[in-house]
C-alpha positions as CSV (number, residue, x, y, z in Angstrom):
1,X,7.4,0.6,15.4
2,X,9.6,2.7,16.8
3,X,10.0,6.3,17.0
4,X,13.4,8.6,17.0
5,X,13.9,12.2,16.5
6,X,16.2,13.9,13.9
7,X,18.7,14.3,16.3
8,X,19.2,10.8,17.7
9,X,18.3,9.8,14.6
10,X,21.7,10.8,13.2
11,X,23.7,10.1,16.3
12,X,22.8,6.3,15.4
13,X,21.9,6.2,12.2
14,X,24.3,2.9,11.8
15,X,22.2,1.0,14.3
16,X,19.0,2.2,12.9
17,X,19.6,1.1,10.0
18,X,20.9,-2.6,11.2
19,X,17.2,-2.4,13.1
20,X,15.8,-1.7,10.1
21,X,17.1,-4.9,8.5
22,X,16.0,-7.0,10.6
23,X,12.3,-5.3,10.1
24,X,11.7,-2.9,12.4
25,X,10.0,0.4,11.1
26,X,11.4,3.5,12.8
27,X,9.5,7.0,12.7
28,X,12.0,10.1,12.3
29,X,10.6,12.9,14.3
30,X,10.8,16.9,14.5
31,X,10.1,18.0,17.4
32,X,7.4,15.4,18.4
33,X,6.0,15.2,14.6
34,X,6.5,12.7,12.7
35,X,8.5,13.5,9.1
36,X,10.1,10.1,7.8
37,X,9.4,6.5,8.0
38,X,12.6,3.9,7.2
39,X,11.4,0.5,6.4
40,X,13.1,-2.4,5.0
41,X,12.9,-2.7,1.3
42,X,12.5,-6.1,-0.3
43,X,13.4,-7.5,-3.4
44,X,9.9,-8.3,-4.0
45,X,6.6,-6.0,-3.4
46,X,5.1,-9.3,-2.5
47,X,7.8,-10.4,0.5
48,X,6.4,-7.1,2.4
49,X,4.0,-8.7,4.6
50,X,1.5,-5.6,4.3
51,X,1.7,-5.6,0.5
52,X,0.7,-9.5,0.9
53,X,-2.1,-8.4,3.5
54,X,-4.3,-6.2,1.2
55,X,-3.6,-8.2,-1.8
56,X,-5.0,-11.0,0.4
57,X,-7.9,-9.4,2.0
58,X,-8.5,-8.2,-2.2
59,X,-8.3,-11.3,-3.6
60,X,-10.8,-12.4,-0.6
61,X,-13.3,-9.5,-1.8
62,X,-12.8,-10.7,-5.4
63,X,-14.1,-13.9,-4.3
64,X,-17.8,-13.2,-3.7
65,X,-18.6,-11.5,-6.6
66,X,-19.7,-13.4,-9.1
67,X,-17.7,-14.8,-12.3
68,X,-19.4,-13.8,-14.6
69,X,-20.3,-9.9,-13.2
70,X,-23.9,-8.5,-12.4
71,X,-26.4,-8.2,-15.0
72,X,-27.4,-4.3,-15.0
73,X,-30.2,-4.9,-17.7
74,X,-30.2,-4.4,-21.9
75,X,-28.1,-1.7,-23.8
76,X,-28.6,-0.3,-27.0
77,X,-26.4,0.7,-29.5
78,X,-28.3,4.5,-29.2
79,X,-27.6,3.8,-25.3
80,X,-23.8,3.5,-25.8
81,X,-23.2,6.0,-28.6
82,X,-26.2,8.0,-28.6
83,X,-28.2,9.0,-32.1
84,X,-25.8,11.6,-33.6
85,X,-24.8,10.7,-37.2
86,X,-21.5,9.8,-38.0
């Protein structure tokens, strides 16, 4: 990741965004602060290898649970609606 202020920023904004492209992620800055982030954006959500990171690491959580959920014990009809009349 690389970072630029506003100033240079602007000065090569041509050649940041050919960086860009090619998948670098550039940080804007303000004096020293960071206030925008270019990235490349894909076609796809699931082409951006971080969006296919968590959905990975997700999918790897969904794995250990089991199919058919946890059993939490019994509930009534009074439990889920209470006793009021209708």
């Amino acid at each position: 990741m690389r970072t630029v202020s506003i100033r240079d920023a602007n000065q090569s904004f041509s050649r940041l965004i050919r960086e860009v492209e090619a998948g670098e992620t550039v940080v804007i800055t303000r004096q020293g602060k960071p206030v925008a982030k270019l990235t490349r954006q894909v076609a796809n959500r699931l082409d951006d290898p971080e969006v296919r990171d968590r959905l990975d690491r997700l999918r790897s959580c969904l794995r250990k649970w089991p199919r058919d959920g946890y059993r939490l014990g019994s509930i009534t009809e009074d439990d889920k609606y209470g006793d009021a009349e209708l």
